[in-house]
Every structure is written in C-alpha cells, then in structure tokens.
Backbone and ligand atoms as CSV (ligand in chain L), in Angstrom:
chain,resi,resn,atom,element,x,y,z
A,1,UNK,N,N,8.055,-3.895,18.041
A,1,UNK,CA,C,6.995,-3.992,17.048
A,1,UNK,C,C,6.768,-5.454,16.702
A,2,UNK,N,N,5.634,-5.955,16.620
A,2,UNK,CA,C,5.206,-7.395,16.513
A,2,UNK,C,C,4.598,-7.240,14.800
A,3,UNK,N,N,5.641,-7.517,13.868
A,3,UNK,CA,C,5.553,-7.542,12.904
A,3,UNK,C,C,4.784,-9.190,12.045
A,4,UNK,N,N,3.927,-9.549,11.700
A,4,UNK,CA,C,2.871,-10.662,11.464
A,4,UNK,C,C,3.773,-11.167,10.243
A,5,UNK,N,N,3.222,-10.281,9.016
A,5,UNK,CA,C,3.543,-10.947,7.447
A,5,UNK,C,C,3.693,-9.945,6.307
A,6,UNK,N,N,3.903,-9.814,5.017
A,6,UNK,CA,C,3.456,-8.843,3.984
A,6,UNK,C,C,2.089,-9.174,3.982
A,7,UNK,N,N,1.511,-7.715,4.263
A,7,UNK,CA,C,0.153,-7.558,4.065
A,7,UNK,C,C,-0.383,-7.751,2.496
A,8,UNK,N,N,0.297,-7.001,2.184
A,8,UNK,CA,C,0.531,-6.411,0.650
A,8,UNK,C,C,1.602,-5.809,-0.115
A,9,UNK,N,N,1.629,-5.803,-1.455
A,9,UNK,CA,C,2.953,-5.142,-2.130
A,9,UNK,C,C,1.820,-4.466,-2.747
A,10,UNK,N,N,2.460,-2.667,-2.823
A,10,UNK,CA,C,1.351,-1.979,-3.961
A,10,UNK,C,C,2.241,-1.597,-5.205
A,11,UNK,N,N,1.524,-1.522,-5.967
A,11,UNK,CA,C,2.246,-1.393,-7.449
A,11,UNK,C,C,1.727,-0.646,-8.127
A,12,UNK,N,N,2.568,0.722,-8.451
A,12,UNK,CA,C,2.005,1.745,-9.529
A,12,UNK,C,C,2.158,1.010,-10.920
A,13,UNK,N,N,0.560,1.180,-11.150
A,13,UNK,CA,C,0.212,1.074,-12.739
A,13,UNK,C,C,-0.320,2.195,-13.415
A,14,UNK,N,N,-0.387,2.325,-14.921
A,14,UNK,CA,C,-1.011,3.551,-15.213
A,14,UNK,C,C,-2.279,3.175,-15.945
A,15,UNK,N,N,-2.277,1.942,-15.583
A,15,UNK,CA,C,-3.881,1.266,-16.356
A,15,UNK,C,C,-4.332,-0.291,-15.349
A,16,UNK,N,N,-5.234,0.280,-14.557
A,16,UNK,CA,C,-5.931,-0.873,-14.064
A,16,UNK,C,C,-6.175,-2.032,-14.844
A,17,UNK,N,N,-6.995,-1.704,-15.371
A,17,UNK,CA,C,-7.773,-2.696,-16.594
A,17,UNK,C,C,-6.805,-3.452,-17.128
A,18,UNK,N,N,-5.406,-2.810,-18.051
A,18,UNK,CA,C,-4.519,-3.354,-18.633
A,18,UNK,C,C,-3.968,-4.292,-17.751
A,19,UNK,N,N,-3.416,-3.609,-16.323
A,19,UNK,CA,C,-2.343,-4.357,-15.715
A,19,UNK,C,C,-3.160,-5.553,-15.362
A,20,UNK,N,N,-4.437,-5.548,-14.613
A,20,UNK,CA,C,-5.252,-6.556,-13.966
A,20,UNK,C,C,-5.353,-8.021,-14.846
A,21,UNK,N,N,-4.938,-7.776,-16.413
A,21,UNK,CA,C,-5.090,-8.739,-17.708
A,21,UNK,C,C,-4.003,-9.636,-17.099
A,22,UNK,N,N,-2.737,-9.089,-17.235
A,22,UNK,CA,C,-1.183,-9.640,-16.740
A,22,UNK,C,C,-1.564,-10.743,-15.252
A,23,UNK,N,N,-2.254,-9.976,-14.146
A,23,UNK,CA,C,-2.198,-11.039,-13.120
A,23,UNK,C,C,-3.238,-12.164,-13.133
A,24,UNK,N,N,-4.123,-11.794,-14.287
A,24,UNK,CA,C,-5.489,-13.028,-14.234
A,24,UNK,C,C,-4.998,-14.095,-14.980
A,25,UNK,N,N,-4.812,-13.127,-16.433
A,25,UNK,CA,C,-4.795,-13.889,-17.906
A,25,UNK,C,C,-3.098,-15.083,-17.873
A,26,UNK,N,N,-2.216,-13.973,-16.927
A,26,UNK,CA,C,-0.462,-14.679,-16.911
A,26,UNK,C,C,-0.292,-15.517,-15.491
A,27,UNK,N,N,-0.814,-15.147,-14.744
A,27,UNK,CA,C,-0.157,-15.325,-13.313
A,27,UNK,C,C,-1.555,-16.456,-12.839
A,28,UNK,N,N,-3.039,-16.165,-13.434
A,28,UNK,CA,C,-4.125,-17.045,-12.776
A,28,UNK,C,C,-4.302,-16.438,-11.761
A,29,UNK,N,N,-4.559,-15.251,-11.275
A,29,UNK,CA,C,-4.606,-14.864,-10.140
A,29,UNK,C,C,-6.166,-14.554,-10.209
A,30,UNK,N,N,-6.764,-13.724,-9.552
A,30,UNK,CA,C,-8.211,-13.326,-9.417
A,30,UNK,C,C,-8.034,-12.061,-8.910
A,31,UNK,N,N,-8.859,-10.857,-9.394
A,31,UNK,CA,C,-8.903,-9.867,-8.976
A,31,UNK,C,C,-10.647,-9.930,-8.218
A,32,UNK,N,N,-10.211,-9.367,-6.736
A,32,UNK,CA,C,-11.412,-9.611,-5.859
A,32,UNK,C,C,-12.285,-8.612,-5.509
A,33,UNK,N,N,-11.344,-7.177,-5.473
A,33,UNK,CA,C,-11.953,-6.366,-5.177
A,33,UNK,C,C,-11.305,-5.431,-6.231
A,34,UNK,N,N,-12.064,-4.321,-6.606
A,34,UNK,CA,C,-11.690,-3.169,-7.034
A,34,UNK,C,C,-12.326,-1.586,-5.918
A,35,UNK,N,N,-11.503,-0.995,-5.913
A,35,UNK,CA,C,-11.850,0.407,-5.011
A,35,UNK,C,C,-10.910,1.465,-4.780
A,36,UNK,N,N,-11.990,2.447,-4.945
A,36,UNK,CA,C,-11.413,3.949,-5.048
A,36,UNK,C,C,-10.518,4.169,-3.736
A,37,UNK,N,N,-10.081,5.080,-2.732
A,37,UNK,CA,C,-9.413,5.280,-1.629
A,37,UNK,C,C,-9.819,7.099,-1.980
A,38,UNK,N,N,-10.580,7.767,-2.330
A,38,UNK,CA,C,-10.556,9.205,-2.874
A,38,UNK,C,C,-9.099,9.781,-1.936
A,39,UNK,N,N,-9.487,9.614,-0.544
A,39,UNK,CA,C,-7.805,10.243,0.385
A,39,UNK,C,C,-6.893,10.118,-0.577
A,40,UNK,N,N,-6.467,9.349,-1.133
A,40,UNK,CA,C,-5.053,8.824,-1.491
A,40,UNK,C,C,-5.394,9.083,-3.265
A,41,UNK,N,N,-6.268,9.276,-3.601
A,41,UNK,CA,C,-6.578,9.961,-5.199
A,41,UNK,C,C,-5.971,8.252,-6.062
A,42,UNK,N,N,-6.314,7.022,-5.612
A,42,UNK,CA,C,-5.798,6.205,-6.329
A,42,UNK,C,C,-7.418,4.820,-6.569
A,43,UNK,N,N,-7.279,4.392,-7.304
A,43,UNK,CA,C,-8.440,3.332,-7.625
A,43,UNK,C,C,-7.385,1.803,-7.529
A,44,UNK,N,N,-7.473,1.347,-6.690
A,44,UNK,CA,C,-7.151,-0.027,-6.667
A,44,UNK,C,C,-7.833,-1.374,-6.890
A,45,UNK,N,N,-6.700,-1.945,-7.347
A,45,UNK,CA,C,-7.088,-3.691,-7.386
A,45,UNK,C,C,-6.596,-4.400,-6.993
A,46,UNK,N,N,-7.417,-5.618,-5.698
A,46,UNK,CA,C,-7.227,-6.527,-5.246
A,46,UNK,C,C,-6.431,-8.081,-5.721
A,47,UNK,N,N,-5.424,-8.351,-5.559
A,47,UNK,CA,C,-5.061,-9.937,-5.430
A,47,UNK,C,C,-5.029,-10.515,-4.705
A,48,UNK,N,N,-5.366,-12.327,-4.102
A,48,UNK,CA,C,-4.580,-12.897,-2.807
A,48,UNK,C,C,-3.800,-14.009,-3.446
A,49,UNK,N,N,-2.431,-13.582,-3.029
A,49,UNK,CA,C,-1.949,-14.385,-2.593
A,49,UNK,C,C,-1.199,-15.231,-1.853
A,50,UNK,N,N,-1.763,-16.057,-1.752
A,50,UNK,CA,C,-0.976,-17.010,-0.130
A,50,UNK,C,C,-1.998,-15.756,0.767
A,51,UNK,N,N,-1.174,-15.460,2.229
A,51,UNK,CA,C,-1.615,-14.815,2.437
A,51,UNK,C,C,-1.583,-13.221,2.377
A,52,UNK,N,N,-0.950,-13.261,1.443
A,52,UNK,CA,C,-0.158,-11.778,1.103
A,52,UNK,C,C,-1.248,-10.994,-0.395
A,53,UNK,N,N,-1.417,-10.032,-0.039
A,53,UNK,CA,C,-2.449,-9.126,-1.570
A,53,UNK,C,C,-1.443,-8.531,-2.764
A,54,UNK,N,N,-1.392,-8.730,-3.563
A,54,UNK,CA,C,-0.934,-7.493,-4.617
A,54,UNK,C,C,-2.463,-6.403,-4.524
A,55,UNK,N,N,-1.341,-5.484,-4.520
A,55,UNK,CA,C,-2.583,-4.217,-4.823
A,55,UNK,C,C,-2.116,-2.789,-5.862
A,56,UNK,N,N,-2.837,-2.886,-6.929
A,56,UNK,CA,C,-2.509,-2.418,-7.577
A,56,UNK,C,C,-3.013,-1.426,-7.885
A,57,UNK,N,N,-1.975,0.059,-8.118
A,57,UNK,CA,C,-2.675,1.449,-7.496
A,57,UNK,C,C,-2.586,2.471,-8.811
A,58,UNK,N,N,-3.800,2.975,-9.785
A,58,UNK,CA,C,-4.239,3.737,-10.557
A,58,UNK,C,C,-4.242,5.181,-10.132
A,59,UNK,N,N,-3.678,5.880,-10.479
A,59,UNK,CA,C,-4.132,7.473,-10.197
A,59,UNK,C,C,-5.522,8.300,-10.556
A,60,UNK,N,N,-6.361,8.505,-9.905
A,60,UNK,CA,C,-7.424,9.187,-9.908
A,60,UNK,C,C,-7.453,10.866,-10.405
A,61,UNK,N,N,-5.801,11.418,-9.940
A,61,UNK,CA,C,-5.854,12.303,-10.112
A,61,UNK,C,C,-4.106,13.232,-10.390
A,62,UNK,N,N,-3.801,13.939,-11.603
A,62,UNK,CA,C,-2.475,14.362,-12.106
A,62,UNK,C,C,-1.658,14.988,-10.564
A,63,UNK,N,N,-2.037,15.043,-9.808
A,63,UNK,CA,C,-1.188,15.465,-8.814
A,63,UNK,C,C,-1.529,14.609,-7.527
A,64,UNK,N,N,-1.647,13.247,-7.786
A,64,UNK,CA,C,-2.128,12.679,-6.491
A,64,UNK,C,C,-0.686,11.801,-6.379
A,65,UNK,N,N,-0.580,11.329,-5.280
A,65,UNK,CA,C,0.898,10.982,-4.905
A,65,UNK,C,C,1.328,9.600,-5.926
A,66,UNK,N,N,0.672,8.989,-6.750
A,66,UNK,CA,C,0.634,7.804,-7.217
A,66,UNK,C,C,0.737,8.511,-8.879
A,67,UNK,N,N,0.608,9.399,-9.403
A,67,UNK,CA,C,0.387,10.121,-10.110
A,67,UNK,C,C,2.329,10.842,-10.287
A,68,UNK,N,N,2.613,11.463,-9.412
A,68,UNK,CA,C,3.754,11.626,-9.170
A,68,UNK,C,C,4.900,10.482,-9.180
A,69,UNK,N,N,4.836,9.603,-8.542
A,69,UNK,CA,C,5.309,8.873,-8.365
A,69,UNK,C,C,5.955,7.946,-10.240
A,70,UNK,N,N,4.803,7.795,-10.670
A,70,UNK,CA,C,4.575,7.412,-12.324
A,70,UNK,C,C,5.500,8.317,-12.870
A,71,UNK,N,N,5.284,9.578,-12.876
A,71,UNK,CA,C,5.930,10.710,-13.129
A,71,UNK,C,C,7.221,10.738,-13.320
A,72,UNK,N,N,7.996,9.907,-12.133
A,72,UNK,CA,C,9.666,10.533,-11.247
A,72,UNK,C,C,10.074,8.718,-11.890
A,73,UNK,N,N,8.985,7.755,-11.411
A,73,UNK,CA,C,10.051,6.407,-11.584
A,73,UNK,C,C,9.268,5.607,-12.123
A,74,UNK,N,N,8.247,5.720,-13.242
A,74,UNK,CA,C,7.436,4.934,-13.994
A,74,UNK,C,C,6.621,4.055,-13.491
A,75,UNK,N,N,6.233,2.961,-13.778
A,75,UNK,CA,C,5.183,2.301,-13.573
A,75,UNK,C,C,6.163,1.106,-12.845
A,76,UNK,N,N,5.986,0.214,-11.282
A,76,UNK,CA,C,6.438,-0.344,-10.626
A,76,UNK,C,C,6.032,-0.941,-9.372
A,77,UNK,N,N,7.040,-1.343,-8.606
A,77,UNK,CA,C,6.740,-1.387,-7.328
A,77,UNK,C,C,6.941,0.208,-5.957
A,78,UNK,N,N,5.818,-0.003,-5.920
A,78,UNK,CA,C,5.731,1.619,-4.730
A,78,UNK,C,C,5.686,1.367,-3.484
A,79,UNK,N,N,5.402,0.158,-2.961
A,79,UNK,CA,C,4.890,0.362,-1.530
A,79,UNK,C,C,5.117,-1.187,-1.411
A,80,UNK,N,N,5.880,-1.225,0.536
A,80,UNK,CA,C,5.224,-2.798,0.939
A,80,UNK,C,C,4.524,-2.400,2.141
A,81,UNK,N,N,3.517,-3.734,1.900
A,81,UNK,CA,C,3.107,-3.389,3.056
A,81,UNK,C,C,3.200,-4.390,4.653
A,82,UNK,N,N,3.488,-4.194,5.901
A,82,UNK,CA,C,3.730,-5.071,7.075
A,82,UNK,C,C,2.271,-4.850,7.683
A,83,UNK,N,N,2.128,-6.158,8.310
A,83,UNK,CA,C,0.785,-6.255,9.116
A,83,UNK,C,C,1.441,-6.265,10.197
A,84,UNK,N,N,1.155,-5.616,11.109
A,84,UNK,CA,C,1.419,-5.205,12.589
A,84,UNK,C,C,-0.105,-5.281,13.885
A,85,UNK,N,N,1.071,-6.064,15.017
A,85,UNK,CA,C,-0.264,-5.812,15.848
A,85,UNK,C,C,-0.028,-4.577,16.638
A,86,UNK,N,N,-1.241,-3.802,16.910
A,86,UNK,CA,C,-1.246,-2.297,17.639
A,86,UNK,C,C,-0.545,-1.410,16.521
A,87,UNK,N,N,-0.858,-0.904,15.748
A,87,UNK,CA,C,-0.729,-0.404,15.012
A,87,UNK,C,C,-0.088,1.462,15.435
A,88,UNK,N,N,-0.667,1.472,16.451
A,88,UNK,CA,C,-0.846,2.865,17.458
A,88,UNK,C,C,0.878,2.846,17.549
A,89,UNK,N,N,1.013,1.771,18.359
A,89,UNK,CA,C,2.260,1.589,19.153
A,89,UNK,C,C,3.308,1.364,18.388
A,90,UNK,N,N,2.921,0.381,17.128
A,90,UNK,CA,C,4.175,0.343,15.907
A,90,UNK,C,C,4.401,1.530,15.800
A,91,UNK,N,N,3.388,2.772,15.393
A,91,UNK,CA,C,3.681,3.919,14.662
A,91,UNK,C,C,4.874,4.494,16.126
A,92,UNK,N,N,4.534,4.469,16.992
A,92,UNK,CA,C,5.282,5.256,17.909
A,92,UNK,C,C,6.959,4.870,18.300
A,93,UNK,N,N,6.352,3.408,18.447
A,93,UNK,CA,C,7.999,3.132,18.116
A,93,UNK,C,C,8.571,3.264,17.067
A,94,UNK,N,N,8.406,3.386,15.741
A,94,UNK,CA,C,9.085,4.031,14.600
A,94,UNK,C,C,9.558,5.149,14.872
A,95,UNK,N,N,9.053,5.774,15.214
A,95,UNK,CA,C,8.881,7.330,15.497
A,95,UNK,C,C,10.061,7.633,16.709
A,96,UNK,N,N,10.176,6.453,17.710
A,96,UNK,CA,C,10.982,6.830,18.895
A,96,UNK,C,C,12.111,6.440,18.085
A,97,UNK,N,N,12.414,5.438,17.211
A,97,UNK,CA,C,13.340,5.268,16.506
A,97,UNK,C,C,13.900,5.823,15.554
A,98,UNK,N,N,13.803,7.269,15.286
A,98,UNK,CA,C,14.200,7.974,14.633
A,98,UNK,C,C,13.646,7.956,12.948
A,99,UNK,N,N,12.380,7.360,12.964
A,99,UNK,CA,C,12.124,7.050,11.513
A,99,UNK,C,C,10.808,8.141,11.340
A,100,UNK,N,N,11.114,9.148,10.385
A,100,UNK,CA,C,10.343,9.762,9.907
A,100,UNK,C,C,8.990,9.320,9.181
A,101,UNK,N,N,8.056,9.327,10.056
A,101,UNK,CA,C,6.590,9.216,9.837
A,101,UNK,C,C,5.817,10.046,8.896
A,102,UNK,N,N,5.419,9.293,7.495
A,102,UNK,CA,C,4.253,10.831,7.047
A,102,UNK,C,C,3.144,10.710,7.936
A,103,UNK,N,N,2.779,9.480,8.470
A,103,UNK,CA,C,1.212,9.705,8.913
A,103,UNK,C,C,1.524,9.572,10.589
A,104,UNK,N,N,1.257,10.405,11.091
A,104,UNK,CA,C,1.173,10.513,12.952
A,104,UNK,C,C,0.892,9.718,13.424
A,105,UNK,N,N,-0.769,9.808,12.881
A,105,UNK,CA,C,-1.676,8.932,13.511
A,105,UNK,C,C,-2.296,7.604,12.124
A,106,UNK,N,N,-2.627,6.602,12.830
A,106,UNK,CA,C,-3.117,5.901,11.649
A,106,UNK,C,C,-4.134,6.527,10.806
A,107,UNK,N,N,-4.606,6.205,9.442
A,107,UNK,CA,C,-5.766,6.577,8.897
A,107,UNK,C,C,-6.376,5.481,8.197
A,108,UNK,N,N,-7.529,5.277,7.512
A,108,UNK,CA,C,-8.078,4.426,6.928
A,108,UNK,C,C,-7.963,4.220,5.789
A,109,UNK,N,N,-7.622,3.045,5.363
A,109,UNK,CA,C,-6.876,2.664,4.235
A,109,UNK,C,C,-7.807,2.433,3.300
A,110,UNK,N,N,-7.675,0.852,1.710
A,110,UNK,CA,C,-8.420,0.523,1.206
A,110,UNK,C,C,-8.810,-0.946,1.853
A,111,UNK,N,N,-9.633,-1.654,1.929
A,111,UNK,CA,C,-10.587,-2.974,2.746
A,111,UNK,C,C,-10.384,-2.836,4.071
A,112,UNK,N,N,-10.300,-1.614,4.312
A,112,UNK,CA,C,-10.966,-1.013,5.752
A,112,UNK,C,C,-9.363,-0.935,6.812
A,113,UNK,N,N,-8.763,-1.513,6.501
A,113,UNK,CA,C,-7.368,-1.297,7.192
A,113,UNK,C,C,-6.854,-0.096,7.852
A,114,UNK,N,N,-6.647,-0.178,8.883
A,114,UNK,CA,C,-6.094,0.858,9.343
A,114,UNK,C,C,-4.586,0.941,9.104
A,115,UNK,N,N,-4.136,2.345,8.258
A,115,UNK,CA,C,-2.776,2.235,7.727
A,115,UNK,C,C,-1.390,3.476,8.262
A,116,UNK,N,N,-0.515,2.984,7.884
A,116,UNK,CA,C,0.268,4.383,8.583
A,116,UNK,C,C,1.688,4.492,7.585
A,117,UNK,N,N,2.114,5.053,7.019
A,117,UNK,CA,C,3.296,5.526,6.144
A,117,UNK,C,C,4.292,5.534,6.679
A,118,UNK,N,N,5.786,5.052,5.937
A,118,UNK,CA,C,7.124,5.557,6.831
A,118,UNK,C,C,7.568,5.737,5.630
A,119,UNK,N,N,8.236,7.432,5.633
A,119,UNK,CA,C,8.805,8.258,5.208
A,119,UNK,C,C,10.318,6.857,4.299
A,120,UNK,N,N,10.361,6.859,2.894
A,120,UNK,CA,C,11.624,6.424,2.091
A,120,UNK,C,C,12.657,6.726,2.679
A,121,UNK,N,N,13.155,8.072,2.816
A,121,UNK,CA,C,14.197,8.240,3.402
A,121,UNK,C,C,15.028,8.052,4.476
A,122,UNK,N,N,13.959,7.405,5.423
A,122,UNK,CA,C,14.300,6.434,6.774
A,122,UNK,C,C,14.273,4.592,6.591
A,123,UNK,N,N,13.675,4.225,5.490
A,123,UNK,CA,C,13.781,3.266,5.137
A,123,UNK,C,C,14.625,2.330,4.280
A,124,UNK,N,N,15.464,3.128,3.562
A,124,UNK,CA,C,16.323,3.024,2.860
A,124,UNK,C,C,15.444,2.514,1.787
A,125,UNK,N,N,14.896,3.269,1.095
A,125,UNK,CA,C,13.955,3.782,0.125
A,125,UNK,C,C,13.161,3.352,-0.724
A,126,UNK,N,N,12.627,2.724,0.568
A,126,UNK,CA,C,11.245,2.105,0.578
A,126,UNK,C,C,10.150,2.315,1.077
A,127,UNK,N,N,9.333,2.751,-0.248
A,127,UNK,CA,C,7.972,3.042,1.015
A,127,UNK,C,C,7.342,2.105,1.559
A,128,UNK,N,N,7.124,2.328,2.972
A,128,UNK,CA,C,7.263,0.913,3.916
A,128,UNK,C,C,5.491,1.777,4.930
A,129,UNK,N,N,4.548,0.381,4.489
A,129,UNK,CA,C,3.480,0.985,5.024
A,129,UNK,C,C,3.159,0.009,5.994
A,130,UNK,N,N,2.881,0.593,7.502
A,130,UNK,CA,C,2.592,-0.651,8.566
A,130,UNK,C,C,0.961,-0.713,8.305
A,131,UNK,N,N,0.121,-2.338,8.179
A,131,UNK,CA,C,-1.246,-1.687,8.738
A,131,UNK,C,C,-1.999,-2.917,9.493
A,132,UNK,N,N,-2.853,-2.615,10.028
A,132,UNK,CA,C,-3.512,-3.881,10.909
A,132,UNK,C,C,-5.287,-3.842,10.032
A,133,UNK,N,N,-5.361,-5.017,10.549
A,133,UNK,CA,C,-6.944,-5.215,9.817
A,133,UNK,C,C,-8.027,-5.764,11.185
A,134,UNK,N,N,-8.557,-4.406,11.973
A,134,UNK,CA,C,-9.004,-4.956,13.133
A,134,UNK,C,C,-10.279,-5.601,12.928
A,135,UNK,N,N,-10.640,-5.880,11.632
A,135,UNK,CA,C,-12.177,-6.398,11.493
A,135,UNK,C,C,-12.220,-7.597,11.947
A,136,UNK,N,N,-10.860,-8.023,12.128
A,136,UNK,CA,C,-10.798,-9.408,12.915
A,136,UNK,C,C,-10.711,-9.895,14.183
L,1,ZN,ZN,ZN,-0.945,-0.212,0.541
C-alpha cells in the first residue's frame, strides 16, 4: 500500500456551529467548506491544515453512525484519515491482510473523495479510513 499523508482527522462534535468557533476564533483556522454526506447521516466542516483537513462530523440523524458513536464515547476524535494511491488495491490488500473491511468496495465520500473504512477492531481501535482524491 503506497500510503501519501493524513488526509484528514474526523472529529465527532455535537454542534457544528459551536465547535467551528474553537478552530476559527482559538486555533485561526478557516472553515472552507461545509457539507452534508446524507450516506453517512453527518453534516461536516472543512479545515486545512498544512496539508492535512480537520473535518468535523455533526449527526444528521439519532441513529446515524456519528450519532452513536456521541452516544458510546462522547464528543472526540472518530476517524483518521490516510491518502492512498489506488485506492481499489489498498482496500484489497487490507483485506488479504486479514483486516476487516466495512466498505468492500470504495464509496464516495465528502469533497468528492473516494473513501473506504477499516473495521476498529483490526486496527487496534481506530477507525482508520483509506481515501484518494482522483480529481487530481
Ligand atoms: Zn473522513
């Protein structure tokens, strides 16, 4: 697997608006994008930095996985994310490697990314998301 950089770190919040204050108003950061993902029942917000995003993930909906998550281990860090090239082939070699995949096949993420899940419990319990950004 030809692993690049952190794409992103995602971070359950239970208030966009609120949390987005903390990275502008404390940190100077800029929020660039805001957007729904309906798949994933979460409304996110964009950071860059360096070349790495914070993305910060709102629940859309009481039983959506981000929603749960709030639920079991409060408001935090949920997800990193790796930029990978071939994204196809990362997923498969995970997979030959004994690492339990939620997503088979890639699916489409938020700023168009193509993304793919690896199961916490193979990660040593981390949700560990590979994704590539072929708009480039
Ligand atoms: Zn993510």
């Amino acid at each position: 697997m030809e692993t690049t950089h952190i794409e992103h770190i995602g971070i359950a919040v239970k208030s966009l608006e609120e949390s987005i204050r903390f990275y502008e108003d404390v940190l100077g950061l800029k929020c660039y994008n805001i957007e729904e993902v309906a798949d994933q029942k979460v409304r996110t917000a964009f950071f860059m930095v360096g070349q790495t995003k914070i993305e910060l993930l709102e629940s859309t909906a009481g039983d959506g996985p981000v929603a749960r998550f709030l639920e079991k281990r409060g408001e935090g860090i949920h997800h990193i994310a790796f930029a990978v090239k071939g994204i196809e082939d990362a997923l498969e070699h995970a997979h030959k490697m004994g690492v339990h995949t939620i997503d088979k096949q890639p699916r489409k993420g938020a700023e168009g990314l193509d993304i793919a899940f690896l199961h916490p419990k193979s990660t040593f319990g981390v949700l560990t998301e590979l994704c590539e950004d072929r708009s480039k």
